[in-house]
C-alpha positions as CSV (number, residue, x, y, z in Angstrom):
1,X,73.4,111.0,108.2
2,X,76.2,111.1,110.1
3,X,79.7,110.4,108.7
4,X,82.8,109.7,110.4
5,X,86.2,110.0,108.4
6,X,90.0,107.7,109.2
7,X,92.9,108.2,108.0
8,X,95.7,105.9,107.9
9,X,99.0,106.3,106.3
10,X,102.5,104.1,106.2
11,X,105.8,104.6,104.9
12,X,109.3,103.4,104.2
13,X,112.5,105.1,103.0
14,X,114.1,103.4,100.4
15,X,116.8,100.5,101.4
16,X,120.2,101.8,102.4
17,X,119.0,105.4,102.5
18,X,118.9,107.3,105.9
19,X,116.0,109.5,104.6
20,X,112.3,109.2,102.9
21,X,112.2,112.1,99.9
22,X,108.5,111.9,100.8
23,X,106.3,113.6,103.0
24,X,102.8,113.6,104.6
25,X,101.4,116.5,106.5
26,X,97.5,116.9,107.8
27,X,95.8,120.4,108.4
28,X,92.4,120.8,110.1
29,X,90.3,123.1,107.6
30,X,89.6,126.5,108.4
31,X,85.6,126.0,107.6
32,X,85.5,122.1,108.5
33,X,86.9,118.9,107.7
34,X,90.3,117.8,107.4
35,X,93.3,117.8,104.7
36,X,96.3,115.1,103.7
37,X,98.8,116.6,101.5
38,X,101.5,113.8,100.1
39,X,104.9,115.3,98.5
40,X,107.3,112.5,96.7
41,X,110.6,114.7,96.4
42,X,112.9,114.3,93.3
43,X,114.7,111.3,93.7
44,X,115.5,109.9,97.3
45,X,117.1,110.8,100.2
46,X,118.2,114.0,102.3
47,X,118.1,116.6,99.5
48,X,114.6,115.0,98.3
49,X,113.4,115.0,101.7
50,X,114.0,118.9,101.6
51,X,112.6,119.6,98.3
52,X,109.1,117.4,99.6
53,X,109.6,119.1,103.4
54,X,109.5,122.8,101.2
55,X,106.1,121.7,98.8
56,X,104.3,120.2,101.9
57,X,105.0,123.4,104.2
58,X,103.3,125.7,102.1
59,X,100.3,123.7,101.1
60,X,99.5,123.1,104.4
61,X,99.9,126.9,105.1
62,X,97.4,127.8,102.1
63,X,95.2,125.0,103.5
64,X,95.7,126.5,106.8
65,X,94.3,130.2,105.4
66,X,91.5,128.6,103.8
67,X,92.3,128.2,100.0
68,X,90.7,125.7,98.2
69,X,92.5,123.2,97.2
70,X,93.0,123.4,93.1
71,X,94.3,127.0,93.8
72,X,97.1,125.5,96.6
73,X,98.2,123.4,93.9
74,X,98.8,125.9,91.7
75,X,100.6,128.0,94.3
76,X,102.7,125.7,95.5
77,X,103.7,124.5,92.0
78,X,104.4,128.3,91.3
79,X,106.6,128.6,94.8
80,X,108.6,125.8,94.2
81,X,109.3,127.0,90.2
82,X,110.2,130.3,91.9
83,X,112.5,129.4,94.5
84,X,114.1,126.3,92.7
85,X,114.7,128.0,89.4
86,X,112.1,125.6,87.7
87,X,115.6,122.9,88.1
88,X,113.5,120.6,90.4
89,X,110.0,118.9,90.2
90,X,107.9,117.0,93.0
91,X,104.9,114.2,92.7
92,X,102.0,115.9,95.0
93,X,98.5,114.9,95.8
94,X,95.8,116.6,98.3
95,X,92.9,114.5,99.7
96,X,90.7,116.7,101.4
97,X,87.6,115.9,103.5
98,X,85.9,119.9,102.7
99,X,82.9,120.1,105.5
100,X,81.8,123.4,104.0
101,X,81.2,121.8,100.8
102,X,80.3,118.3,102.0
103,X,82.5,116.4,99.3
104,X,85.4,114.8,99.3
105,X,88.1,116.5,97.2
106,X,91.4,114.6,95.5
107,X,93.9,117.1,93.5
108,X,96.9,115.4,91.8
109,X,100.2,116.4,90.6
110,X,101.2,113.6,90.4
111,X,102.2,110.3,87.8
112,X,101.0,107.9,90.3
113,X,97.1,107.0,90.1
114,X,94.6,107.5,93.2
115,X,92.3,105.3,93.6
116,X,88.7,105.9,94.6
117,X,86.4,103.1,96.1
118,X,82.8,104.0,96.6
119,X,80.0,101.4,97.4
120,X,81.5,98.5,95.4
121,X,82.7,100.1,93.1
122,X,86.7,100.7,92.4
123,X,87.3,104.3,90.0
124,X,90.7,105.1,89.1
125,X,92.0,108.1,89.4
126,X,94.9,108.6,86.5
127,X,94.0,111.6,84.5
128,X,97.6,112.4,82.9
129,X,99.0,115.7,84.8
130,X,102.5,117.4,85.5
131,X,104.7,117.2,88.4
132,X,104.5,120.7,90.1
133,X,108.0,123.0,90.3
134,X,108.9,122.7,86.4
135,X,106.4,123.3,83.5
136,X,104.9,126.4,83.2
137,X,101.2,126.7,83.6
138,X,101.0,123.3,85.5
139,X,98.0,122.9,87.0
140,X,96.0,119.8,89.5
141,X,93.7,117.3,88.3
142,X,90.8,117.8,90.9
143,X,88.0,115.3,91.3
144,X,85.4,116.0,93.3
145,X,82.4,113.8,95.1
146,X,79.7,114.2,97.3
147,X,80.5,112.5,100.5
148,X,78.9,109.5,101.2
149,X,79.3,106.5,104.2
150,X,81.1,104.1,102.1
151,X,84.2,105.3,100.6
152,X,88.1,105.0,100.7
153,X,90.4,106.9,98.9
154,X,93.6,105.5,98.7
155,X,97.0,107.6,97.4
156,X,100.2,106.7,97.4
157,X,103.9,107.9,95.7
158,X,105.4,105.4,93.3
159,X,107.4,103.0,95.2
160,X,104.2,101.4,95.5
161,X,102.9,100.5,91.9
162,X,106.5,100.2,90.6
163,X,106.7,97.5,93.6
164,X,108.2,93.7,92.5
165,X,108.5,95.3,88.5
166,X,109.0,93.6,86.0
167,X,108.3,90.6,87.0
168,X,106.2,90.5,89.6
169,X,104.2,94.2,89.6
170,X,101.7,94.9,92.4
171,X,98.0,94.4,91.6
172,X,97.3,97.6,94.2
173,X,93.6,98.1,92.6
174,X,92.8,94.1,93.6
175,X,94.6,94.4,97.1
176,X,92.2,97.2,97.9
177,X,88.8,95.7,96.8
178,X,90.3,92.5,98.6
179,X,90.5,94.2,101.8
180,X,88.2,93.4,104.6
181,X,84.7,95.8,104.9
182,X,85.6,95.8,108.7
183,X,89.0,97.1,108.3
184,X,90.4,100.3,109.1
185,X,92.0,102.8,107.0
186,X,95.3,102.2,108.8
187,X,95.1,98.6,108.4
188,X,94.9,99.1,104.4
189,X,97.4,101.3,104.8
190,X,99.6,99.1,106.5
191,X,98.8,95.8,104.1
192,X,99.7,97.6,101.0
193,X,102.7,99.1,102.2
194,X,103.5,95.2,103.5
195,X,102.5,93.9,100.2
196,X,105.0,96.3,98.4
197,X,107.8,95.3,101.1
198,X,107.4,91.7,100.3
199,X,107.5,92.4,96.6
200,X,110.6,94.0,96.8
201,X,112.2,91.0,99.4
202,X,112.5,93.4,102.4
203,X,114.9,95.9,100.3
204,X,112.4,98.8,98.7
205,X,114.1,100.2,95.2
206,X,112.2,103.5,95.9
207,X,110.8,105.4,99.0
208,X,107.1,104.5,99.2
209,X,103.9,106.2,101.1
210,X,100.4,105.0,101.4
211,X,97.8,107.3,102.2
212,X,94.4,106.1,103.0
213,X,91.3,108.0,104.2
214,X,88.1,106.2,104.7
215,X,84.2,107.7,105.1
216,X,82.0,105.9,106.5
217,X,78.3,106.1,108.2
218,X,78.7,106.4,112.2
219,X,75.4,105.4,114.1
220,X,77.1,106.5,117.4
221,X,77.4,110.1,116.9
222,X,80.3,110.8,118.7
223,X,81.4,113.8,118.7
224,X,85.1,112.9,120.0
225,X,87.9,113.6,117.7
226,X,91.3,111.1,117.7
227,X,94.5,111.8,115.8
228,X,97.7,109.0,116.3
229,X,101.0,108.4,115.0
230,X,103.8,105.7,114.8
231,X,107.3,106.1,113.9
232,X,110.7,104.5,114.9
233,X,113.4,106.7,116.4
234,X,117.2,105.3,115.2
């Protein structure tokens, strides 16, 4: 059967701050497929933008040189104790698409749930785990499926759950089984990052990211590859 994978991602710094502390990088895999790594710095702005920038950099390089993926956690959570002192943590999540191995891989760091929608069916992804670049012996929570040609994995940092709290919370697991079977992965993205931005009336009390990446059966068999992006320039 023959597969074809989006990916779809959107993001918004926090109001009245210059900087997102978060940040999304994408790495081809050495032996097939593709990689998303999303780092949610310590609290917003510049310095939390460097702390994600410094995580994300050397994931992708370990991704890059072919580790798998529980094992970049790990050594990213181990550079960032290192060369922070252990004084700083990060949120971080990998969502792999792993060719060799024909599954679809989601590591967390991370307080904030993933969520995992396979034929019909909505799984949530919120096995407790540690923020990497403070506790010793942290280590991912890694969940691993065979790929298939109807699911979406959506991940995100906190801004979005924590969106319109207390009194109006985001129901993010029923926005996603609401969206449209035809839709893309960068239109989810896009309506729950929307969704959160009306929540919060237009002014976002925390930086948020959506990350969505889609499977899905592909009767063409194309063989042509496509990568865009999107981003103001102040």
């Amino acid at each position: 059967m023959s597969l074809a994978v989006e990916i779809g991602a959107a993001k918004v710094a926090k109001y009245a701050t210059s900087e997102s502390g978060d940040t999304l990088e994408l790495i081809e895999r050495p032996h097939g497929g593709i990689s998303a790594v999303l780092v949610d710095g310590q609290r917003s702005g510049p310095a939390a933008k460097v702390l994600s920038n410094l995580a994300a950099r050397k994931a992708i390089s370990l991704l890059g040189e072919g580790v798998r993926d529980g094992a970049v956690a790990r050594a990213t959570h181990d550079y960032l104790s290192t060369h922070r002192q252990g004084r700083v943590s990060a949120e971080m999540v990998l969502v792999s698409i792993d060719l060799a191995s024909r599954t679809l891989v989601v590591s967390r760091n991370t307080r904030c749930a993933a969520y995992l929608s396979c034929h019909g069916a909505l799984r949530l992804l919120d096995a407790p785990c540690q923020p990497i670049g403070v506790h010793t012996h942290t280590k991912p929570v890694v969940v691993e499926v065979p790929l298939s040609g109807d699911m979406t994995v959506v991940a995100c940092t906190d801004g979005l759950p924590s969106a319109g709290e207390p009194d109006h919370p985001l129901d993010v697991p029923a926005l996603i089984m609401d969206r449209p079977l035809s839709g893309t992965a960068q239109s989810l993205a896009n309506g729950l990052l929307q969704e959160a931005l009306n929540a919060e009336s237009g002014r976002p009390r925390d930086d948020i990211s959506v990350l969505v990446v889609t499977v899905r059966s592909d009767p063409s068999e194309s063989r042509i590859r496509r990568l865009s992006a999107s981003f103001p320039v102040r």
